[in-house]
N, CA, C and O of each residue as an XYZ file, in Angstrom:
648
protein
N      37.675     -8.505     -0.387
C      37.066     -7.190     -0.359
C      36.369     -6.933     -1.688
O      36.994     -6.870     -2.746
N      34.894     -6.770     -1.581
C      34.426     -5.961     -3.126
C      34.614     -4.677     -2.979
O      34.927     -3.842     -2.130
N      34.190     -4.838     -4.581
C      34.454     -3.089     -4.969
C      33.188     -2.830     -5.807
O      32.666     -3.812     -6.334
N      32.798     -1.968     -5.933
C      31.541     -2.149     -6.929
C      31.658     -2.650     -8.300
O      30.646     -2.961     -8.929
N      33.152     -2.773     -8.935
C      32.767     -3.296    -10.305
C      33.021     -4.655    -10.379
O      33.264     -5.229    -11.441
N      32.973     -5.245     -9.194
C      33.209     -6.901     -9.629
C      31.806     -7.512     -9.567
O      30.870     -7.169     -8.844
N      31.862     -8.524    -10.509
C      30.807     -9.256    -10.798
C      30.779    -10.807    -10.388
O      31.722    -11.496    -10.775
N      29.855    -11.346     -9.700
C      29.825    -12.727     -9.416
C      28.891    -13.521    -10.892
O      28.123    -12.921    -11.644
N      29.197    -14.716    -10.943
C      28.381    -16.011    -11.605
C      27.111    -16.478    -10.765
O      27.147    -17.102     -9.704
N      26.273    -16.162    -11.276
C      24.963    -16.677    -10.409
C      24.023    -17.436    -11.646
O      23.305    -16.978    -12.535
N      24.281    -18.377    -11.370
C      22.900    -19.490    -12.089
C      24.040    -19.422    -13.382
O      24.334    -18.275    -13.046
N      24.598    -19.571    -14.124
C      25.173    -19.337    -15.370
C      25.401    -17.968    -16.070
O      26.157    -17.889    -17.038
N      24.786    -16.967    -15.606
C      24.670    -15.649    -16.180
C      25.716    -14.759    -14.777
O      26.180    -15.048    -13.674
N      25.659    -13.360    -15.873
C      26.738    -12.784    -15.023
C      26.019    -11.497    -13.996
O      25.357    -10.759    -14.726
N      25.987    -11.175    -12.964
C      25.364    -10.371    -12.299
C      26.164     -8.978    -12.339
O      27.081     -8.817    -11.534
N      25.930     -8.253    -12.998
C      26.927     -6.854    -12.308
C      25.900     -5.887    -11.102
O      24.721     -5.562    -11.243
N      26.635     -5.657    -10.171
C      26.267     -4.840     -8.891
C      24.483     -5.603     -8.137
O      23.377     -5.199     -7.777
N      25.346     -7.022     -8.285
C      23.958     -7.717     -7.656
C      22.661     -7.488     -7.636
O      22.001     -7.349     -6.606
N      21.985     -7.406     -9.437
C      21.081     -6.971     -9.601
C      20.869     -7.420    -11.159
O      21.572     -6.967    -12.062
N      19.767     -8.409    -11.379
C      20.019     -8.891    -12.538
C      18.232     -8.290    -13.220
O      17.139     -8.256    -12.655
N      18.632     -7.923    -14.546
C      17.353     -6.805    -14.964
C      16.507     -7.616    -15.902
O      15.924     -7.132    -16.872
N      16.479     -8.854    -15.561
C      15.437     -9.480    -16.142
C      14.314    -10.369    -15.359
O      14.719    -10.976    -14.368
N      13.463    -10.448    -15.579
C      12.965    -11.933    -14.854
C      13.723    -12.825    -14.698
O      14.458    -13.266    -15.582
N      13.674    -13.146    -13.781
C      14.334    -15.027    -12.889
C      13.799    -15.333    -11.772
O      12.898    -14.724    -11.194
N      14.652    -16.825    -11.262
C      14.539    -17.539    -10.248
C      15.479    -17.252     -9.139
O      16.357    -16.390     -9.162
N      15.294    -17.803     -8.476
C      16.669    -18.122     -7.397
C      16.106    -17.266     -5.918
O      15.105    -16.576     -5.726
N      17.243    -17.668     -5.017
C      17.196    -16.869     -3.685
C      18.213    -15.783     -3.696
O      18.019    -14.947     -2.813
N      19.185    -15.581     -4.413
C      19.815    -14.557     -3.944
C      19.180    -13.243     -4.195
O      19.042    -12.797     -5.334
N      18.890    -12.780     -3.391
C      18.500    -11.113     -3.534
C      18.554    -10.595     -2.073
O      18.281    -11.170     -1.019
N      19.070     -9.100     -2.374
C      18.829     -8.410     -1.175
C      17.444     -7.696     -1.123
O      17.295     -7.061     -2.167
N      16.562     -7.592     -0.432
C      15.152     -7.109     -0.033
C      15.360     -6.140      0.572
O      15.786     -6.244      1.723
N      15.147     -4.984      0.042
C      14.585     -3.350      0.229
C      16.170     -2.941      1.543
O      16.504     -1.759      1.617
N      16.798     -3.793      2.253
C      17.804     -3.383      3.078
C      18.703     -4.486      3.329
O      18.493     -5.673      3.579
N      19.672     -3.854      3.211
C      21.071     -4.694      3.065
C      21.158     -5.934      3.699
O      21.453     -7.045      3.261
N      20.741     -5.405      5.196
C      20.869     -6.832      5.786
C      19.442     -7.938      5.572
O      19.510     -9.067      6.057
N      18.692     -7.670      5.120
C      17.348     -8.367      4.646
C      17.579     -9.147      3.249
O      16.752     -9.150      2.338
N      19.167     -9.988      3.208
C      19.305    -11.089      2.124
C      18.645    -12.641      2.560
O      19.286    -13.324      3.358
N      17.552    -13.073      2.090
C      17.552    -14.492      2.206
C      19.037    -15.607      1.642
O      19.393    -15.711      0.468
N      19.704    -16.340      2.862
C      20.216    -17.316      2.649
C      20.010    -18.761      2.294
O      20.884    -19.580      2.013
N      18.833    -18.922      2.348
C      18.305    -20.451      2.382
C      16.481    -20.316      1.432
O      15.870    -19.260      1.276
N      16.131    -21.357      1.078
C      15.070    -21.497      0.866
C      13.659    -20.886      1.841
O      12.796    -20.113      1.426
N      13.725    -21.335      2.856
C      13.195    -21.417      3.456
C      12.898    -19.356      4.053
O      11.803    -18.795      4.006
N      14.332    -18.642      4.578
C      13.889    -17.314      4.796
C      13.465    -17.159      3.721
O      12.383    -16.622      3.955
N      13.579    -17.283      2.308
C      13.334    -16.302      0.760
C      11.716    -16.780      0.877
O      10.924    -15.917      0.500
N      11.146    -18.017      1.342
C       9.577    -18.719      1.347
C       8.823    -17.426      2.519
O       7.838    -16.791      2.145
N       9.399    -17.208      3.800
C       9.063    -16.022      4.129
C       8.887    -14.883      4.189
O       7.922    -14.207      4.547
N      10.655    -14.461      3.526
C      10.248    -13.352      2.676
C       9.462    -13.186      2.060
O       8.601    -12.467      2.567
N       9.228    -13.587      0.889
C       7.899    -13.905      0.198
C       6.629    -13.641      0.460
O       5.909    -12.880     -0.187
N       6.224    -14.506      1.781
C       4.789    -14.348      2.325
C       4.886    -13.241      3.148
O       3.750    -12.840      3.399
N       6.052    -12.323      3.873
C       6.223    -10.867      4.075
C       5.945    -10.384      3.342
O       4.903     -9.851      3.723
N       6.158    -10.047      2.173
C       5.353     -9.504      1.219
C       4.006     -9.750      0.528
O       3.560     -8.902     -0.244
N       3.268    -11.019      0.814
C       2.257    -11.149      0.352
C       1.327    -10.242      1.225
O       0.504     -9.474      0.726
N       1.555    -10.417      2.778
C       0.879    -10.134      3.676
C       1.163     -8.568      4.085
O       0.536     -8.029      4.997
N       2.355     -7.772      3.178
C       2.441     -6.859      3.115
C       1.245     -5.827      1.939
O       0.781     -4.716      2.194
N       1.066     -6.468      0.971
C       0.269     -6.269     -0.425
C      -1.117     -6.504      0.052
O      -1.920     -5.637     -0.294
N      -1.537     -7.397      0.705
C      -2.865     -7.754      1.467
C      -3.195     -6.019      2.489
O      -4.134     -5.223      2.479
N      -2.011     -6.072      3.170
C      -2.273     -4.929      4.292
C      -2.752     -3.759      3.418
O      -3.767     -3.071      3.527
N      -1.563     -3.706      2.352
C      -2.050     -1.991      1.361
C      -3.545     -1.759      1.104
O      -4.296     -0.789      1.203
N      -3.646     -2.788      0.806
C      -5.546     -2.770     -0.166
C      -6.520     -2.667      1.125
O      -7.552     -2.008      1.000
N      -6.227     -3.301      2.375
C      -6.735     -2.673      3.242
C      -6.890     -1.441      3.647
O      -7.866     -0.740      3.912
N      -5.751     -1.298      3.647
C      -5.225      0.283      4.223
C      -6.088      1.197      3.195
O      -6.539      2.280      3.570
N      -6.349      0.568      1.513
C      -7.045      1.618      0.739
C      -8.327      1.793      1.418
O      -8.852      2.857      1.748
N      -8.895      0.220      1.631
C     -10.114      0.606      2.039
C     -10.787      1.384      3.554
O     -11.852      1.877      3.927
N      -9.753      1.186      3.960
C      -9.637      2.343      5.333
C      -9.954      3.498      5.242
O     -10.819      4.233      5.719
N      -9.025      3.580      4.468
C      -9.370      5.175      3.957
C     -10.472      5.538      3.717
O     -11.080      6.319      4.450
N     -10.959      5.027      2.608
C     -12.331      5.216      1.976
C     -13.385      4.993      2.652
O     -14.432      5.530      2.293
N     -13.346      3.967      4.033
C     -14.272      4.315      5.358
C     -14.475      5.134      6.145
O     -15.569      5.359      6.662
N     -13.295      5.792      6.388
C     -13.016      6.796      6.781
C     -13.824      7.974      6.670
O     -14.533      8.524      7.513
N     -13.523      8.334      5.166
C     -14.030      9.720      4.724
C     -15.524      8.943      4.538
O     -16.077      9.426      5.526
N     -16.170      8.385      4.153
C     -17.106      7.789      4.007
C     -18.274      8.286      5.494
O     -19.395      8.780      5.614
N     -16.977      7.698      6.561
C     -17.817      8.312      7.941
C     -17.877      9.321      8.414
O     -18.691      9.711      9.251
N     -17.024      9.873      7.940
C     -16.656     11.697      8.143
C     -17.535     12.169      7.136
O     -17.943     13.246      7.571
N     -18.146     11.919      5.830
C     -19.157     12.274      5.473
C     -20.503     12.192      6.296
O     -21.135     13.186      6.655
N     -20.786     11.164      6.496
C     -21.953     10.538      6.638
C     -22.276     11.365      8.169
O     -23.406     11.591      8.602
N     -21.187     11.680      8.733
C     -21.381     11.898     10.566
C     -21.865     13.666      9.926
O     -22.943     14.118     10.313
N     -20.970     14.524      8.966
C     -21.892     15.588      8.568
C     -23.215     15.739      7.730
O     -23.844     16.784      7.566
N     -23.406     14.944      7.411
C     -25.149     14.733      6.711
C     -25.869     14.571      8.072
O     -26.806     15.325      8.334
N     -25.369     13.374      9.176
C     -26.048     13.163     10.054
C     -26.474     14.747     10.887
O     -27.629     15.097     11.130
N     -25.622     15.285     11.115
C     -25.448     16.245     11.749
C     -26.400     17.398     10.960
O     -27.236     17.968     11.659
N     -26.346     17.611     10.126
C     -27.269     18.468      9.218
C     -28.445     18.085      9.095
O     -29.282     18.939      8.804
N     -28.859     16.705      9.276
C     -30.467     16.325      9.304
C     -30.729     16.489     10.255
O     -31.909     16.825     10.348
N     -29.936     16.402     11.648
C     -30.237     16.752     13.132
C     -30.093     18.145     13.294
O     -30.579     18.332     14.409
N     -29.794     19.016     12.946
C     -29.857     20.150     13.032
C     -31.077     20.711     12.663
O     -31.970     21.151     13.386
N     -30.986     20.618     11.041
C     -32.202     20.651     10.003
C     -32.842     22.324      9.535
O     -33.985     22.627      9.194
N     -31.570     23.226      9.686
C     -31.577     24.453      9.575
C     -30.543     24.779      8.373
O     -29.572     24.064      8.128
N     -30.878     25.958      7.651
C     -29.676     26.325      6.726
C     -28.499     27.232      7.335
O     -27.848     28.029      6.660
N     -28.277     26.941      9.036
C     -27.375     28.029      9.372
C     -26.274     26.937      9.509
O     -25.100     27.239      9.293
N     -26.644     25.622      9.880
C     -25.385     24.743     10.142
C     -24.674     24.343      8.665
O     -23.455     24.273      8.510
N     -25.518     24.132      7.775
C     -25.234     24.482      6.303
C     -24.040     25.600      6.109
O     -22.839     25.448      5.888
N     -24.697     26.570      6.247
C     -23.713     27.560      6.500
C     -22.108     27.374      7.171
O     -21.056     27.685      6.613
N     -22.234     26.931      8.176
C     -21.306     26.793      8.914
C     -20.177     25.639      8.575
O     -18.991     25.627      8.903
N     -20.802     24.835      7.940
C     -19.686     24.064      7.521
C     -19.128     24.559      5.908
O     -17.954     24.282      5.665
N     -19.678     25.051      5.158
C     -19.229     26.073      4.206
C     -18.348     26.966      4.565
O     -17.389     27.181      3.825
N     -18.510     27.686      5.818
C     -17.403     28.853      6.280
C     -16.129     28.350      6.894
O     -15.291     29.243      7.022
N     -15.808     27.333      7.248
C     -14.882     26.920      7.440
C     -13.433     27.444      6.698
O     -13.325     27.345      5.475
N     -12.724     27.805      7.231
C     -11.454     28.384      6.850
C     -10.705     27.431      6.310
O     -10.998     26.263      6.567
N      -9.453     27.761      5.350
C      -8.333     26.604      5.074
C      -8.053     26.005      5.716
O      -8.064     24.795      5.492
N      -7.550     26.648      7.148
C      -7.083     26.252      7.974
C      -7.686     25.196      8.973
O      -7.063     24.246      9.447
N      -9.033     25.527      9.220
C      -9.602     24.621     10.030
C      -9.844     23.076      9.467
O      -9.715     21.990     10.032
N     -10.328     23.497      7.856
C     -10.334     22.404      7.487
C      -8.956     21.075      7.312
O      -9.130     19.864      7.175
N      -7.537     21.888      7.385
C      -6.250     21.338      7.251
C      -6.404     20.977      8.676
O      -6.280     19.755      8.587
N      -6.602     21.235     10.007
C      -5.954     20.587     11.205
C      -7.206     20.220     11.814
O      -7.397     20.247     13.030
N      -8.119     19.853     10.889
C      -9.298     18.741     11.831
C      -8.642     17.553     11.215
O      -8.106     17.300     10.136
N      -8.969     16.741     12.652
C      -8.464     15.588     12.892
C      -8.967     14.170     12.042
O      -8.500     13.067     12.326
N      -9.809     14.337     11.149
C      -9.989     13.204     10.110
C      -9.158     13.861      9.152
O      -8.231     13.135      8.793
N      -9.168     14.644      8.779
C      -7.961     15.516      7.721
C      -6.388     14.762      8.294
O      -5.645     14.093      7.576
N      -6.167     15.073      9.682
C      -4.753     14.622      9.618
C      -4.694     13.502      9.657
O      -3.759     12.959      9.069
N      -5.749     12.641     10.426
C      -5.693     11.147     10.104
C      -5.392     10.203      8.782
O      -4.622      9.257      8.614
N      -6.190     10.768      8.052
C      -6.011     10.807      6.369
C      -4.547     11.265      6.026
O      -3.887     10.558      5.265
N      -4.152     12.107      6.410
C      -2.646     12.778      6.221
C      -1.752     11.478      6.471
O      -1.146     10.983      5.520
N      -1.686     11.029      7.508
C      -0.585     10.366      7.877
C      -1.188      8.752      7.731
O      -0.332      7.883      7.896
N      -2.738      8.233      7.403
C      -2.515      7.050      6.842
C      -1.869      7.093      4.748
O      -1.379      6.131      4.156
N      -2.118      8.458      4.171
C      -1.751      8.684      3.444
C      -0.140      8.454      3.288
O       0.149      7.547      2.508
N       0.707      8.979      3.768
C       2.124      8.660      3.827
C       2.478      7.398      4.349
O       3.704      7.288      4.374
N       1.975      6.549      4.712
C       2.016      4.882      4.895
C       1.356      3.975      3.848
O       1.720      2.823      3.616
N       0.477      4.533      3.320
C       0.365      4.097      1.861
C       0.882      3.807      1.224
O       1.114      2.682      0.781
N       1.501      5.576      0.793
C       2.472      5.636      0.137
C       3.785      5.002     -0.152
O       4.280      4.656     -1.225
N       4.429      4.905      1.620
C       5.429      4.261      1.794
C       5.274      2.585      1.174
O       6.097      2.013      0.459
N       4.028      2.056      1.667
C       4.136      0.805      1.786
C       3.982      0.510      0.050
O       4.406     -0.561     -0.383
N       3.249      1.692     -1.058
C       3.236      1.125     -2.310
C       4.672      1.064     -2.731
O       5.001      0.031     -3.313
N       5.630      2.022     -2.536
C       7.453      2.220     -2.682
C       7.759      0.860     -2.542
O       8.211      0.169     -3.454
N       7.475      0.408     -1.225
C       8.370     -0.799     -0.894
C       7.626     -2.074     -1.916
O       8.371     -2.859     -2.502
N       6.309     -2.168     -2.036
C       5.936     -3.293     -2.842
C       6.465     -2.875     -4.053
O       6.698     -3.913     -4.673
N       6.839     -1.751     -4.847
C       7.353     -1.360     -6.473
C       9.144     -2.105     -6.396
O       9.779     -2.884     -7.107
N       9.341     -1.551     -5.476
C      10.937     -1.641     -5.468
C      10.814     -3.568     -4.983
O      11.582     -4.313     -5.592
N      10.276     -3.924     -4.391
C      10.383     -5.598     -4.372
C       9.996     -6.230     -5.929
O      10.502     -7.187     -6.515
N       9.113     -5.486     -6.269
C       8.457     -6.484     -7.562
C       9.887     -6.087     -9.070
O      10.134     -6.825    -10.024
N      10.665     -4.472     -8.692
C      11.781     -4.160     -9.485
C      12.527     -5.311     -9.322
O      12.901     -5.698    -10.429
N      12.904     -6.023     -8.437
C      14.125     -6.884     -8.195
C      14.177     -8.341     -9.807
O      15.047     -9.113    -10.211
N      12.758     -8.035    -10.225
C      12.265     -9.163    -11.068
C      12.717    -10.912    -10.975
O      13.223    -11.818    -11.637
N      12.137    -10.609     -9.683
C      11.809    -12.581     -9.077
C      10.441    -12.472     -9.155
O       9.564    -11.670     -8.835
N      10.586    -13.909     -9.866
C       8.826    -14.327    -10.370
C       8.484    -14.488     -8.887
O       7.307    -14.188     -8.687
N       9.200    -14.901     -7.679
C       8.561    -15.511     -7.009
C       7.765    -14.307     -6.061
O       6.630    -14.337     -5.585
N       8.927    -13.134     -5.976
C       8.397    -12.096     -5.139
C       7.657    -11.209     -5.858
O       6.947    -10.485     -5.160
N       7.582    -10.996     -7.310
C       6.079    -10.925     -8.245
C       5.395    -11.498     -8.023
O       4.345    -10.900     -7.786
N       5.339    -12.735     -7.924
C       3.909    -13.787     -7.441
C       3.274    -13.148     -6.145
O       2.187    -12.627     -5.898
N       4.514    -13.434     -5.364
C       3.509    -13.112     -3.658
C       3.405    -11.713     -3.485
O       3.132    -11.369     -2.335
N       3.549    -10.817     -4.318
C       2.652     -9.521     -4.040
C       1.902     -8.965     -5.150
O       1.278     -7.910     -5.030
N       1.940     -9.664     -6.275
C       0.706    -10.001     -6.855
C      -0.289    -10.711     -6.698
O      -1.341    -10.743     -7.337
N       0.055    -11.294     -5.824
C      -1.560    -12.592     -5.136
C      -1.395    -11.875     -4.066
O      -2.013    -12.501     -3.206
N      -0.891    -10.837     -3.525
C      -1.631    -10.879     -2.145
C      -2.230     -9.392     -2.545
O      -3.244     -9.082     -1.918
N      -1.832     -8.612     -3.324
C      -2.468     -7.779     -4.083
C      -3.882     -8.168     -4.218
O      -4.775     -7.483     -3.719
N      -4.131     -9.355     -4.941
C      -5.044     -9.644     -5.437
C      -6.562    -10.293     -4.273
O      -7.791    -10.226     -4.300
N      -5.322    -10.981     -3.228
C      -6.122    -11.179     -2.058
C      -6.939    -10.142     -1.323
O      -8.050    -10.313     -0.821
N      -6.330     -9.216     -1.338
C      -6.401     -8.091     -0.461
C      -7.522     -7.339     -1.233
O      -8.584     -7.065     -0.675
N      -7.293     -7.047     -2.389
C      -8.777     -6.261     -3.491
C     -10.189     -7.222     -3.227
O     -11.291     -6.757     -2.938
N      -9.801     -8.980     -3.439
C     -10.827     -9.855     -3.002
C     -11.780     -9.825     -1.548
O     -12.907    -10.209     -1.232
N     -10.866     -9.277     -1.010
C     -11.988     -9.710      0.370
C     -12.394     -7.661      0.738
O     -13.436     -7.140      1.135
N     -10.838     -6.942      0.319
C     -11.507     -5.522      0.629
C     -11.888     -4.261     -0.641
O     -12.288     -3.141     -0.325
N     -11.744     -4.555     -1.611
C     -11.645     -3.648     -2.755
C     -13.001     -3.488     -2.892
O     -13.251     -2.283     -2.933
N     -13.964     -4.147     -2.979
C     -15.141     -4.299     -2.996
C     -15.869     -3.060     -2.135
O     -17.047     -2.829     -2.407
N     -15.492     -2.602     -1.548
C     -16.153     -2.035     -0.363
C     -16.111     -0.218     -0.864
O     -16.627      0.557     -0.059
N     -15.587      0.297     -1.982
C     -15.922      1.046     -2.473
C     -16.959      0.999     -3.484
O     -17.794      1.895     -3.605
N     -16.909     -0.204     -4.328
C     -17.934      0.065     -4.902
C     -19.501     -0.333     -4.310
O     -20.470      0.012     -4.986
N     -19.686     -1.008     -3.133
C     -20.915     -1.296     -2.975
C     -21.368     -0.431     -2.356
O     -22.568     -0.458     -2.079
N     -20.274      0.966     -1.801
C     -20.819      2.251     -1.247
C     -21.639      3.030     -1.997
O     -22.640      3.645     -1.629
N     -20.835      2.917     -3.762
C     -21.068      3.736     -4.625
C     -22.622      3.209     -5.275
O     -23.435      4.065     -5.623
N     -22.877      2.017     -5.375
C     -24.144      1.269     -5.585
C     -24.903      1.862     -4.706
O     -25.822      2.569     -5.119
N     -24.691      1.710     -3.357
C     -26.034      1.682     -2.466
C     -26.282      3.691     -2.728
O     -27.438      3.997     -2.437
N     -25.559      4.727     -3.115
C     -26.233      5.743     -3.866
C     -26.983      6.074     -4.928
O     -27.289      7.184     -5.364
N     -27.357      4.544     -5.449
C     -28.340      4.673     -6.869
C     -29.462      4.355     -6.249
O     -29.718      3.734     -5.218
N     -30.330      5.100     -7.378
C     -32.190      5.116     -7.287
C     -32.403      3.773     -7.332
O     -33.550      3.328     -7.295
């Protein structure tokens, strides 16, 4: 039976409450939920790429966003050049708090916002555990993920210059 103050030997060093506060190696760690311990090489190699492909998804998910409102802009410019009067002008100016809180790109944004969020928690608290290895794979997939989608804010912001 444990108790919380006993300590195991892992690698030569001493672990108290299965959590060692430096950089290292190894497989033992528990991942974000109790029962999510790699036993073998091989789950901790998946774990791993769960998280790479978790860090890949986030940077997507940023750039989602930013398409998003991007098109929810662009669909009211559209709409205002098709109109082409200063009353629809108007009209989207008068918009209440309220209307503007429960239109539906607003809540869309709302709730990819709190999955964001969630999903940056879970990549902080994996990279806390300080395994180079699960630093590696959500720092490269971090990095993957800015590579193929990060880009896509700024070439929005370009294509608005003279």
């Amino acid at each position: 039976m444990e108790s919380e103050n006993d300590t195991s030997l892992v690698m030569g060093t001493t672990r108290a409450h299965g959590m060692l506060m430096y950089f290292h190696t190894g497989i033992d760690e528990v991942l974000l939920w109790k029962n999510w311990a790699p036993t073998n090489v091989c789950q901790f190699v998946f774990s791993t790429l769960a998280f790479f492909v978790l860090s890949v998804f986030y940077e997507w998910l940023k750039m989602l966003r930013v398409k998003l409102v991007l098109r929810d802009e662009r669909k009211k410019s559209e709409y205002l050049a098709q109109v082409g009067s200063e009353t629809a002008l108007v009209e989207l100016r008068e918009q209440t708090y309220w209307q503007r809180i429960w239109n539906s790109a607003h809540f869309v944004q709302a709730l990819l916002n709190i999955l964001q969020i969630a999903i940056s928690y879970a990549i902080m608290l994996v990279v806390m555990l300080y395994n180079y290895w699960l630093c590696l794979g959500t720092c490269l997939g971090a990095a993957t993920g800015y590579f193929f989608f990060g880009m896509t804010k700024l070439s929005k912001s370009f294509d608005a210059l003279p």
